[in-house]
N, CA, C and O of each residue as an XYZ file, in Angstrom:
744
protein
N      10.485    -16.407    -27.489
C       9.341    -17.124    -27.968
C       9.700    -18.611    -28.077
O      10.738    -19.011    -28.604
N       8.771    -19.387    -27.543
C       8.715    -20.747    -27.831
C       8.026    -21.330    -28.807
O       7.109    -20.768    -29.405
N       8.483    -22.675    -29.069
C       6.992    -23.175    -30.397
C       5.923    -23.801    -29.199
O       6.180    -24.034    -28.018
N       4.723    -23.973    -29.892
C       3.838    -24.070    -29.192
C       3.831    -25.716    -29.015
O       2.875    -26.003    -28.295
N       4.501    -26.801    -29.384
C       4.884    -27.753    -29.427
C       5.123    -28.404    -28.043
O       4.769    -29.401    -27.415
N       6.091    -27.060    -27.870
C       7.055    -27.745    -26.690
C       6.338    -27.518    -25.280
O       6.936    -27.487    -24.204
N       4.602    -27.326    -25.502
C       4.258    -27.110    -23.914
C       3.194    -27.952    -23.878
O       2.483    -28.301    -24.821
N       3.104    -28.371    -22.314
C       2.708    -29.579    -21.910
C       1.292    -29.653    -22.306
O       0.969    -30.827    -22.484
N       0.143    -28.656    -22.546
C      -0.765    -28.728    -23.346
C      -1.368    -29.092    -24.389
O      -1.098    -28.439    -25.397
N      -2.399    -30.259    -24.530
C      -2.320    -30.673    -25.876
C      -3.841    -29.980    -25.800
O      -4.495    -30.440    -24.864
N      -4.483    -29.048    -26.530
C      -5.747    -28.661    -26.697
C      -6.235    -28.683    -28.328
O      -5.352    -28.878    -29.163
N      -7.499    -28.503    -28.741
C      -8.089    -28.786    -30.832
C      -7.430    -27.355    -30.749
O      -6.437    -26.989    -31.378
N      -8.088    -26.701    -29.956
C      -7.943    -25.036    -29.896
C      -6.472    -24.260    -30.467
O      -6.263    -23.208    -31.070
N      -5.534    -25.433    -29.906
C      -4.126    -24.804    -30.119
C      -3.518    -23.995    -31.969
O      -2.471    -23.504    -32.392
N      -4.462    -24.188    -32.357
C      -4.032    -24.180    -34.100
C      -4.355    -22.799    -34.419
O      -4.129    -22.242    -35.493
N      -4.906    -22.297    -33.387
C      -5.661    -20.849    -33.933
C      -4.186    -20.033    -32.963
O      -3.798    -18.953    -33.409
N      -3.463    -20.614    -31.695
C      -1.963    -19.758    -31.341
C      -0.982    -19.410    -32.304
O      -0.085    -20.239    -32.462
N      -0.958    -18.722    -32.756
C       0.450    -17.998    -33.387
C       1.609    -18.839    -33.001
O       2.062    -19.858    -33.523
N       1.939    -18.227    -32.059
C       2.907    -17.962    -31.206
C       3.132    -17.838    -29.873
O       2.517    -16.873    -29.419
N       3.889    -18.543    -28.910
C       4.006    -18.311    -27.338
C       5.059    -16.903    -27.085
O       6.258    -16.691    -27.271
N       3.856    -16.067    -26.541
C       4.909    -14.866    -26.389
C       5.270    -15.218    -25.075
O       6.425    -14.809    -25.191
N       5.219    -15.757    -23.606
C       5.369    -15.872    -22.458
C       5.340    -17.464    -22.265
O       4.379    -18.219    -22.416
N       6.312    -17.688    -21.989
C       6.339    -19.087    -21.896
C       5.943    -18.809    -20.186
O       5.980    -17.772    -19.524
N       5.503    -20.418    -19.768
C       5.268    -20.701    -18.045
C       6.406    -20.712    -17.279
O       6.039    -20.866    -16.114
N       7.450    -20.638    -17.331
C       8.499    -20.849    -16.586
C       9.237    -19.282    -16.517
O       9.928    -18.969    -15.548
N       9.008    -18.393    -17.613
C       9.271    -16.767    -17.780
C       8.247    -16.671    -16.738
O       8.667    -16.308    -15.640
N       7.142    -16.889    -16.829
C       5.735    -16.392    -16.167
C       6.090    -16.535    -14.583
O       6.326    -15.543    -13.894
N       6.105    -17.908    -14.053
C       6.398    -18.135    -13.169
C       7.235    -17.425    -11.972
O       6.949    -17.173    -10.801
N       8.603    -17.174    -12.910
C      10.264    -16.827    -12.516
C       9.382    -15.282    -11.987
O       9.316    -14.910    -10.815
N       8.775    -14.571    -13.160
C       8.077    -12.798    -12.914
C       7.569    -12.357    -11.539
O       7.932    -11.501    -10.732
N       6.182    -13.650    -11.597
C       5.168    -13.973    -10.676
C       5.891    -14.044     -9.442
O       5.342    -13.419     -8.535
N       6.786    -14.526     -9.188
C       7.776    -14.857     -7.783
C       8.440    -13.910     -7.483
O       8.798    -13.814     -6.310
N       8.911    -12.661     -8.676
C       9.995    -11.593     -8.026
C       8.413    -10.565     -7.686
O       8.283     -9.961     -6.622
N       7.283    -10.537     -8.854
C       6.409     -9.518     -8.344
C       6.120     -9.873     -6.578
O       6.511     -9.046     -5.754
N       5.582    -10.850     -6.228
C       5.282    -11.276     -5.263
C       6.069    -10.702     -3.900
O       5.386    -10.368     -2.932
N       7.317    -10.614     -3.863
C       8.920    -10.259     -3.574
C       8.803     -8.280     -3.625
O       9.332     -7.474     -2.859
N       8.237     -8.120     -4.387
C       8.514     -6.141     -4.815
C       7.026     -6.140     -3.437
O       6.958     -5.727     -2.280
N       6.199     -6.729     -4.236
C       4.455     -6.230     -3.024
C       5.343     -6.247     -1.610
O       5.392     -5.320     -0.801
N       6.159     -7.765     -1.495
C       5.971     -7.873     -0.200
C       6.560     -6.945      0.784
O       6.373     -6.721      1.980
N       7.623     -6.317     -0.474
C       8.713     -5.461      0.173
C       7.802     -3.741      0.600
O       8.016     -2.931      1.502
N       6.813     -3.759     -0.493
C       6.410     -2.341     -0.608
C       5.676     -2.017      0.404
O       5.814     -0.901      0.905
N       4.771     -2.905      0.896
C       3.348     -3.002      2.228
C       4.016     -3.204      3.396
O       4.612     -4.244      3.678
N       3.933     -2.231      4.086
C       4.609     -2.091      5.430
C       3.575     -2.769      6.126
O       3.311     -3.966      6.011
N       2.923     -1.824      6.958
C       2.019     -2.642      8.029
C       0.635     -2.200      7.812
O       0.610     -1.543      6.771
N      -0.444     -2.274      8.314
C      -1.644     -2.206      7.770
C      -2.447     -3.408      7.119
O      -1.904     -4.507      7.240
N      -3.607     -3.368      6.474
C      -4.937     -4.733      6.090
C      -4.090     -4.264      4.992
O      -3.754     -3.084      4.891
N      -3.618     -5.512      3.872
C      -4.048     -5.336      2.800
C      -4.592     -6.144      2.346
O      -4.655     -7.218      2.944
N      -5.456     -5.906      0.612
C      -6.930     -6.683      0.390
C      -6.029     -6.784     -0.842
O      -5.142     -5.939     -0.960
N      -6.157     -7.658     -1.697
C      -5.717     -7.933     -3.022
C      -7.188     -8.620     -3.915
O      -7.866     -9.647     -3.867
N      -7.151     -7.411     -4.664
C      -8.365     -7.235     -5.348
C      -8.453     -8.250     -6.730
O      -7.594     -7.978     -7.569
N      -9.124     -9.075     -6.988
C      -8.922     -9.280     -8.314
C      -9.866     -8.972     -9.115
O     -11.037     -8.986     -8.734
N      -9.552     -8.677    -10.226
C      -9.963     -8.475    -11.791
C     -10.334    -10.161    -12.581
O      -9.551    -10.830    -13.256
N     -11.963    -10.545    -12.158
C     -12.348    -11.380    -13.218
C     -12.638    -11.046    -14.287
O     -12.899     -9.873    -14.553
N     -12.666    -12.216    -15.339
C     -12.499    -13.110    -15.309
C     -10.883    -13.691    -15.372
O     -10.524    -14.731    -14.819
N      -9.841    -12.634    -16.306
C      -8.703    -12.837    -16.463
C      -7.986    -12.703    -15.648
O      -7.204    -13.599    -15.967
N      -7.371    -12.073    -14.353
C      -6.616    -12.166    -13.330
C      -6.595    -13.731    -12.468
O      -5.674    -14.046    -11.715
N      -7.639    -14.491    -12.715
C      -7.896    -15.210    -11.783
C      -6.314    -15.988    -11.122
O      -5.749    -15.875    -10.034
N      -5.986    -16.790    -12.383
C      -4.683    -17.683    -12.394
C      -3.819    -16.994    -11.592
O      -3.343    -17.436    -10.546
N      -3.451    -15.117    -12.416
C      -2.050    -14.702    -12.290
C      -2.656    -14.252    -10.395
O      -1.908    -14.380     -9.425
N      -3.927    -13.811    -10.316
C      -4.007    -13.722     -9.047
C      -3.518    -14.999     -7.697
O      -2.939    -14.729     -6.645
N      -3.881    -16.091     -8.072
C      -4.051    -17.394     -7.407
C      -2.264    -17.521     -7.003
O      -1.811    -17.928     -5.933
N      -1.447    -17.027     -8.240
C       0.455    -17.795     -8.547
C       0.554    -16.308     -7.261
O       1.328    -16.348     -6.305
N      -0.406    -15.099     -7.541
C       0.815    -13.997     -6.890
C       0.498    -13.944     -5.514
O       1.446    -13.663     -4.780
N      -0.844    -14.187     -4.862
C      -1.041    -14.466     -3.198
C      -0.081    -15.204     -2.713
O       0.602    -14.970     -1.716
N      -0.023    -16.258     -3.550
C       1.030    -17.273     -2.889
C       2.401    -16.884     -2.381
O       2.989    -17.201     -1.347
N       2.929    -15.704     -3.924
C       4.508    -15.492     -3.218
C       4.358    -14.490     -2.575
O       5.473    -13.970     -2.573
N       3.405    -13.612     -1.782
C       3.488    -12.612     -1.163
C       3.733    -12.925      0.140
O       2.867    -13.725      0.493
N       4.308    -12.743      0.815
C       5.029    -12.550      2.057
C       4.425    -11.974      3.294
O       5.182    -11.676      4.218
N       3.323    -11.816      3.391
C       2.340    -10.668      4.043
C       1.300    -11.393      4.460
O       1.171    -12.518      3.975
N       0.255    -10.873      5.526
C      -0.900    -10.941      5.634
C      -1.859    -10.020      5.087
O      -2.071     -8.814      5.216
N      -2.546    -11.286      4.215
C      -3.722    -10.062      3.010
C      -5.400    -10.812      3.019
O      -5.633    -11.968      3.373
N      -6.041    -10.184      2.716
C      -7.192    -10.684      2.082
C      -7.323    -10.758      0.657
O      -6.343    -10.672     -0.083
N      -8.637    -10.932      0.192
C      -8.054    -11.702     -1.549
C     -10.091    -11.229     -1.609
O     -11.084    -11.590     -0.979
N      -9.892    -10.562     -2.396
C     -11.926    -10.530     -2.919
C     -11.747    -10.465     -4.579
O     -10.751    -10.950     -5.117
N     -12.525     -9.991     -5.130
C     -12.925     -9.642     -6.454
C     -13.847     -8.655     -7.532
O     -15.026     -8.537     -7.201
N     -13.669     -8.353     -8.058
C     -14.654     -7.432     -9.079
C     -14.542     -8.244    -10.459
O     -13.575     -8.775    -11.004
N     -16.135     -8.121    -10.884
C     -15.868     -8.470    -12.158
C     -16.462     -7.395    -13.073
O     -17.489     -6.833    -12.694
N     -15.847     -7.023    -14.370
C     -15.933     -5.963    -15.081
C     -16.079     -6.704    -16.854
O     -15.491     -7.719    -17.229
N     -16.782     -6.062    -17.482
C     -16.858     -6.506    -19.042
C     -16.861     -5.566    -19.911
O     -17.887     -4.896    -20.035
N     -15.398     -5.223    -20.939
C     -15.752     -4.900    -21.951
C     -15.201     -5.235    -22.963
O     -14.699     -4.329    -23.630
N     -15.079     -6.707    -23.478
C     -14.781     -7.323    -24.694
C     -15.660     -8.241    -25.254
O     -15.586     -8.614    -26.425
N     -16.712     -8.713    -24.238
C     -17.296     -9.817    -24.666
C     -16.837    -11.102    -25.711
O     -15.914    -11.812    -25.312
N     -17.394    -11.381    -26.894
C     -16.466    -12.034    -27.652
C     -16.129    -11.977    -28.792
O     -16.141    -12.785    -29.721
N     -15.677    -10.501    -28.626
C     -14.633     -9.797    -29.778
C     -13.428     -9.707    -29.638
O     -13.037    -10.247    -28.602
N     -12.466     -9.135    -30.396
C     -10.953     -9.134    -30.183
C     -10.342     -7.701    -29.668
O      -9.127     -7.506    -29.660
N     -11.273     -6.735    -29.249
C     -11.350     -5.804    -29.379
C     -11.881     -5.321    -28.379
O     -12.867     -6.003    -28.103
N     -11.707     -4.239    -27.467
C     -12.187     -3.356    -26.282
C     -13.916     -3.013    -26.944
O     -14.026     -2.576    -28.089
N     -14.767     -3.190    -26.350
C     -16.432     -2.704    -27.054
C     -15.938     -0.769    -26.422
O     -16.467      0.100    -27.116
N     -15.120     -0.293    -25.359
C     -14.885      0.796    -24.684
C     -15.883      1.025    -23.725
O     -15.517      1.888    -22.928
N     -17.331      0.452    -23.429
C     -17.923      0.364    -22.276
C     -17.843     -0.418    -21.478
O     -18.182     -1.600    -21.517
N     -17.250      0.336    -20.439
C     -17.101     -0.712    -19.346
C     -17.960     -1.439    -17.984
O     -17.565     -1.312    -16.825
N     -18.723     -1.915    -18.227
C     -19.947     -2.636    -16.993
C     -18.860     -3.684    -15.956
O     -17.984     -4.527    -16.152
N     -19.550     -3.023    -14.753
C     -19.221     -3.399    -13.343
C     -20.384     -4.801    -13.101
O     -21.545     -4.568    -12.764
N     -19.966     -5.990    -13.289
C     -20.818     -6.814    -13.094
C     -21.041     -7.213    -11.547
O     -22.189     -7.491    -11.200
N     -20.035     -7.253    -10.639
C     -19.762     -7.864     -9.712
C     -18.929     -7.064     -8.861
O     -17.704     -6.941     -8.857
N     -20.054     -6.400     -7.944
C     -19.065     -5.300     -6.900
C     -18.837     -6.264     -5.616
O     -19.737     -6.971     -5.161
N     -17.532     -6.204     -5.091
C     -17.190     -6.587     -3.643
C     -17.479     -6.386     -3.239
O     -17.766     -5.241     -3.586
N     -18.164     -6.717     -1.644
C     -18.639     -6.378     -0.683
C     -17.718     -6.039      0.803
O     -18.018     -5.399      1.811
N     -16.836     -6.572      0.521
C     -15.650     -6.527      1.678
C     -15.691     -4.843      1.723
O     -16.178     -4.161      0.821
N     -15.161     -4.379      2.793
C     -14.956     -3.471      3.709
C     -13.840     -3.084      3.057
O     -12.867     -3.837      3.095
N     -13.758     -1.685      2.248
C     -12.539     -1.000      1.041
C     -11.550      0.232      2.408
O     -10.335      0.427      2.420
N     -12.475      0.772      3.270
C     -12.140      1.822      4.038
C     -10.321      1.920      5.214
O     -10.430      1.789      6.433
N      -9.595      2.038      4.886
C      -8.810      2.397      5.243
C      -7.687      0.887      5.752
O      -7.152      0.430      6.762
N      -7.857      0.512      3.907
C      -7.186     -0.592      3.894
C      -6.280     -0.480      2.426
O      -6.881     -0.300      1.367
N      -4.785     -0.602      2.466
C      -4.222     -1.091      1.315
C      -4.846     -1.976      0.175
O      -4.918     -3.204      0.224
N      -5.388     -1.004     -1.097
C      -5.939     -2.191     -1.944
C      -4.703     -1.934     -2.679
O      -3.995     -0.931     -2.759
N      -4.595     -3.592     -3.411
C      -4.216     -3.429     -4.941
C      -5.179     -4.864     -5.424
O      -5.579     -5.962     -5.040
N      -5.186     -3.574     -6.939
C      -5.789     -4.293     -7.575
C      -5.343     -4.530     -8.487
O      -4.700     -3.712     -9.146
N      -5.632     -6.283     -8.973
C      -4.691     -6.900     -9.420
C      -5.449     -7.325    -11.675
O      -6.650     -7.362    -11.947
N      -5.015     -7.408    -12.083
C      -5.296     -6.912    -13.859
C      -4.158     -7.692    -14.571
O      -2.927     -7.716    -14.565
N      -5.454     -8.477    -15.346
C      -4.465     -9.378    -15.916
C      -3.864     -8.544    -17.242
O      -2.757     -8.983    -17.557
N      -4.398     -7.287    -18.214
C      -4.120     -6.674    -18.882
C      -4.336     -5.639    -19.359
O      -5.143     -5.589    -20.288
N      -3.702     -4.469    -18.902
C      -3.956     -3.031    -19.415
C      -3.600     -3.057    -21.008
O      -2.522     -3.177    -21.591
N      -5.215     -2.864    -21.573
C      -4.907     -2.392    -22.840
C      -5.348     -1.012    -23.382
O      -4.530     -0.131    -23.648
N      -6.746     -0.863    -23.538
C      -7.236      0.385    -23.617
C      -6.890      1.228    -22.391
O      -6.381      2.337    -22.548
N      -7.164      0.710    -21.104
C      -6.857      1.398    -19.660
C      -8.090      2.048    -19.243
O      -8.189      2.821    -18.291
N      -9.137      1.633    -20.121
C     -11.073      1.929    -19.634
C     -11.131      1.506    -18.412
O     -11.210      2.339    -17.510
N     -11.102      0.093    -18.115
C     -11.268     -0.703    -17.301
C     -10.854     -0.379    -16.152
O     -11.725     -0.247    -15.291
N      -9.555     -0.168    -15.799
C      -9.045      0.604    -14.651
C      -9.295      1.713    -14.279
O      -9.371      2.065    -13.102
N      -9.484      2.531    -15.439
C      -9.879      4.047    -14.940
C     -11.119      4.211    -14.321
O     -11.334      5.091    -13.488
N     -12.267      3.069    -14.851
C     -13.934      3.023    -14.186
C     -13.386      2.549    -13.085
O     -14.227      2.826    -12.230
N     -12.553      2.037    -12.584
C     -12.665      0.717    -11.465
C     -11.872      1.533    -10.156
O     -12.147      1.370     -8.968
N     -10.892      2.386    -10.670
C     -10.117      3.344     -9.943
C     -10.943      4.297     -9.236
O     -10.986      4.461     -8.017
N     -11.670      4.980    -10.234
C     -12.686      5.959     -9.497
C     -13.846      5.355     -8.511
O     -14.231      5.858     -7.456
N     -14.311      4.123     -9.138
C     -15.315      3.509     -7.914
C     -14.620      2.915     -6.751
O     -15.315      2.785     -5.743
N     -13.059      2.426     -6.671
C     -12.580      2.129     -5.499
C     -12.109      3.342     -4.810
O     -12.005      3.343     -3.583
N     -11.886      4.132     -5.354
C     -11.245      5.720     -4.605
C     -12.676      6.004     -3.538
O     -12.683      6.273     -2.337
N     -13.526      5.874     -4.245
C     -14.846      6.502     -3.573
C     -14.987      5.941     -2.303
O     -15.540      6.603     -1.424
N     -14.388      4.338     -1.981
C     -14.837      4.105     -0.592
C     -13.722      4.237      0.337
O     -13.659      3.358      1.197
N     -12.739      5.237      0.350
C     -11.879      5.667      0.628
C     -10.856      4.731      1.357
O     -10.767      4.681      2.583
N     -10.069      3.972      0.467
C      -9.139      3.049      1.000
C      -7.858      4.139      1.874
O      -7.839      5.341      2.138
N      -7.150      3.303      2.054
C      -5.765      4.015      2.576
C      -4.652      4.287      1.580
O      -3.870      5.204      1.834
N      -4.523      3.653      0.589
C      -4.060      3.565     -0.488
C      -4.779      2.652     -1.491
O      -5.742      1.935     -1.222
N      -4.135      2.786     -2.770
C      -4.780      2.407     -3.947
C      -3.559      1.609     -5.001
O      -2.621      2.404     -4.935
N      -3.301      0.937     -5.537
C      -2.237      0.248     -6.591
C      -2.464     -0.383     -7.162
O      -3.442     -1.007     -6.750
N      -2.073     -0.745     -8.168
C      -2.745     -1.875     -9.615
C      -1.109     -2.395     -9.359
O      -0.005     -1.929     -9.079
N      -1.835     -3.796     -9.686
C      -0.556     -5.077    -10.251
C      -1.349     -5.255    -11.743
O      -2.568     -5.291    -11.914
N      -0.389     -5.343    -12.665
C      -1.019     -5.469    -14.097
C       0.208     -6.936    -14.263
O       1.363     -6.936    -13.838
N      -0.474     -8.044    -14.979
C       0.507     -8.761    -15.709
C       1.280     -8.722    -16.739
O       2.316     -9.333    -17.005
N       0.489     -7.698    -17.471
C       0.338     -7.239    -18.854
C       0.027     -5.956    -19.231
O      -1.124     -5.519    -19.233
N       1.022     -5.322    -19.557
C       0.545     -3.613    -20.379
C       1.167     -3.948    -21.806
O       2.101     -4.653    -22.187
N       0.134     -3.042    -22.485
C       0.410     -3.168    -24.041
C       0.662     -2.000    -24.560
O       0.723     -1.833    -25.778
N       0.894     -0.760    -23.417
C       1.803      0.473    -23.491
C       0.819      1.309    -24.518
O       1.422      2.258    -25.018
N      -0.330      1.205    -24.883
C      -1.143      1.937    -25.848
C      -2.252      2.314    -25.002
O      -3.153      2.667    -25.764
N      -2.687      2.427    -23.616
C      -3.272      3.234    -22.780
C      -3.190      4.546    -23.401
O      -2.043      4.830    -23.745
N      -4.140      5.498    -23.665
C      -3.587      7.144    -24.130
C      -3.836      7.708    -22.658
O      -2.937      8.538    -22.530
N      -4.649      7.694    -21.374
C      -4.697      8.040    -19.842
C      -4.491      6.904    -19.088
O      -4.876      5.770    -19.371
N      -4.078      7.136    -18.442
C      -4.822      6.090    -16.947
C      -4.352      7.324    -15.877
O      -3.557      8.264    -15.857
N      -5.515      6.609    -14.880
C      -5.650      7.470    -13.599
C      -4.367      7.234    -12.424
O      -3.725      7.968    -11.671
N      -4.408      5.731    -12.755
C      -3.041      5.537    -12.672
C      -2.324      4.152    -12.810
O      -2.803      3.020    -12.737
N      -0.873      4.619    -13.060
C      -0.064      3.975    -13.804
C       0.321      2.547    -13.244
O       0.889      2.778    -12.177
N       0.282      1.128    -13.464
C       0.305      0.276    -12.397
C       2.025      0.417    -11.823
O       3.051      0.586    -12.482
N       1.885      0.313    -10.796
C       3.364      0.392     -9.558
C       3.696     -0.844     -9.714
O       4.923     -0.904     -9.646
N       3.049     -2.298     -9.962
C       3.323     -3.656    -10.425
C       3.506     -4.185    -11.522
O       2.553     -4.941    -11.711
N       4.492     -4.230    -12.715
C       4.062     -4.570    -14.051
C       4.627     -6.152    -13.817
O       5.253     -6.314    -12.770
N       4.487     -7.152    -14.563
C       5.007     -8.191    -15.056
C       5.616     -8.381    -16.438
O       6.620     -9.057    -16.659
N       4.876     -7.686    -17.385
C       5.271     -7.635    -18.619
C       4.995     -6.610    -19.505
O       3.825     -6.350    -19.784
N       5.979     -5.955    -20.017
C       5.370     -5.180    -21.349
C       4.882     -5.986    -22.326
O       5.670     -6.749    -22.884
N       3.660     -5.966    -22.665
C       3.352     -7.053    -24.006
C       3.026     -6.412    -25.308
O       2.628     -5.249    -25.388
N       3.241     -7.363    -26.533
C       3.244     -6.882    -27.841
C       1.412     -6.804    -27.761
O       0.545     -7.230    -26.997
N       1.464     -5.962    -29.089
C      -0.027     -4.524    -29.203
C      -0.967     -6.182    -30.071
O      -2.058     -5.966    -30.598
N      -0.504     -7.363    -30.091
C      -1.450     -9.129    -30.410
C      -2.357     -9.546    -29.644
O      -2.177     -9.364    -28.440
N      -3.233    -10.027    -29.959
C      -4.748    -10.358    -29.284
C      -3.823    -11.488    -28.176
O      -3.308    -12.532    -28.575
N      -3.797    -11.230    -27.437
C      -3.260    -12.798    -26.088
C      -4.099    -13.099    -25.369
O      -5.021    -12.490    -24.827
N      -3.630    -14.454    -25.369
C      -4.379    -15.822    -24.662
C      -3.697    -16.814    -23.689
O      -2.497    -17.082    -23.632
N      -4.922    -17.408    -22.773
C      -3.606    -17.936    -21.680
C      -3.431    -17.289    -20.214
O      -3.693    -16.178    -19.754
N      -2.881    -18.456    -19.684
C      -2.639    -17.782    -18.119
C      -3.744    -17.115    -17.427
O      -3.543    -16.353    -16.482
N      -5.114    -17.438    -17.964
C      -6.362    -16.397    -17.355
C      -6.835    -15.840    -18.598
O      -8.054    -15.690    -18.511
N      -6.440    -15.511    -19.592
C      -6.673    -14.332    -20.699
C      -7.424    -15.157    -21.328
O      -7.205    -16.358    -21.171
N      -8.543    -14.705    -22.235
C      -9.390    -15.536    -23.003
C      -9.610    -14.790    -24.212
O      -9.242    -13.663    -24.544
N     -10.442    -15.861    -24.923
C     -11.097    -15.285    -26.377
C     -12.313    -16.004    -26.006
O     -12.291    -17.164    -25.596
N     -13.595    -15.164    -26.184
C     -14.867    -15.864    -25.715
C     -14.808    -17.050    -24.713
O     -15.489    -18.061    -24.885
N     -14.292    -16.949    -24.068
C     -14.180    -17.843    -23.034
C     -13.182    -18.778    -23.382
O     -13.420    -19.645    -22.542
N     -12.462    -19.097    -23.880
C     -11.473    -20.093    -24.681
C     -10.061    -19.507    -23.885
O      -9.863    -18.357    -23.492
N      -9.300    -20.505    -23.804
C      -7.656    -20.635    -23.952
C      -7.095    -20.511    -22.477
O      -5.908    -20.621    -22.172
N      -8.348    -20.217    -21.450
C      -7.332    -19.408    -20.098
C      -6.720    -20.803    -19.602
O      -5.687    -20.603    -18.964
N      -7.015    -21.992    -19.696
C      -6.004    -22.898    -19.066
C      -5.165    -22.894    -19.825
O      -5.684    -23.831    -20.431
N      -3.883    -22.607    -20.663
C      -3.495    -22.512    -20.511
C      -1.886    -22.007    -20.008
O      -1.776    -20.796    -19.812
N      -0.859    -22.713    -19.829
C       0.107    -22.423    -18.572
C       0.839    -21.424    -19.829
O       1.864    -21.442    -19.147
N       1.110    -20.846    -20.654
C       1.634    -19.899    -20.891
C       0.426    -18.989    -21.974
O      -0.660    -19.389    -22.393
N       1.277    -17.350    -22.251
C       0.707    -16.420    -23.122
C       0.931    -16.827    -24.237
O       2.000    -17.388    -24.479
N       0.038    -16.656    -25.129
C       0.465    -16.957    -26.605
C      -0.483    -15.673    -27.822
O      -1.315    -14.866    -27.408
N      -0.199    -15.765    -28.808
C      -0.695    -14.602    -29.371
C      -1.769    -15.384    -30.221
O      -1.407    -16.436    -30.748
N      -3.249    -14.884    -30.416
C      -3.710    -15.610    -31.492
C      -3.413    -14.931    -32.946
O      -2.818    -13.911    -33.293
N      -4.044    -15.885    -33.578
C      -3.643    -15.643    -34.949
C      -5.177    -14.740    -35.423
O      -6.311    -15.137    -35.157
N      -4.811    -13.365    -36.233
C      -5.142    -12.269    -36.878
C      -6.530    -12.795    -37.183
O      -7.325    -12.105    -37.822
């Protein structure tokens, strides 16, 4: 953990961070070996790298880059926190992709498995258009999932069971610029 001092961010907002659980340069160093595991894992074939708005956006943008491969890049957007601190547990599909899912390597990419709702709705509606395979990159698991359909093959971080912000992650729309995770305060 860092103090929140020491990062290049000066925001009013910053007073409500706890604590930096992920500093940008941990983040970074992750982002570059995940990038490194995909590139190694995807043999030959389309792959599509799915993202998860609104929060994946960033960690999506750092992990295309170090991938090693030829991919495509689309999106889904999904809501169930609105602007609480807390999973609402219904999960609405706001924004279905239109790209062509059929007999192409997806992964889909999640800035944080917490409940594991989110993935499990999103798993079953991408299974349905019958890719070639299926994989989640998560940045973030908070290891308190009680199912998932399945388990991400990509982690970046085990994270503590604290509301986080940062790197993409928000509170009502607040905090995703910026460059590291931090925990808000209770």
């Amino acid at each position: 953990m860092t103090s929140i001092e020491s990062n290049a961010v000066s925001d009013a907002s910053l007073d409500k961070i706890r604590e930096v659980v992920f500093d940008a340069e941990t983040i970074s160093a992750r982002v570059q070996s995940l990038g490194r595991e995909i590139t190694d894992y995807y043999g030959s074939g389309e792959l599509l790298v799915l993202g998860l708005l609104k929060g994946s956006f960033i960690f999506l943008a750092d992990l295309v880059r170090n991938i090693g491969r030829p991919l495509q890049v689309d999106f889904l957007v999904a809501s169930s926190y609105g602007s609480k601190t807390t999973s609402s547990g219904e999960v609405r599909l706001v924004y279905d992709p239109k790209t062509q899912l059929k007999g192409k390597h997806i992964l889909l990419v999640e800035d944080i498995v917490d409940s594991g709702k989110t993935i499990n709705r999103l798993v079953g509606v991408l299974r349905e258009r019958d890719p070639l395979s299926l994989e989640v990159c998560a940045l973030l698991d908070k290891g308190i999932a009680n199912y998932l359909v399945i388990e991400p093959r990509f982690l970046g971080f085990e994270a503590p069971t604290k509301f986080l912000v940062g790197y993409g992650l928000d509170h009502a729309e607040n905090h995703r610029h910026l460059p590291y995770i931090g925990a808000l305060e209770e």
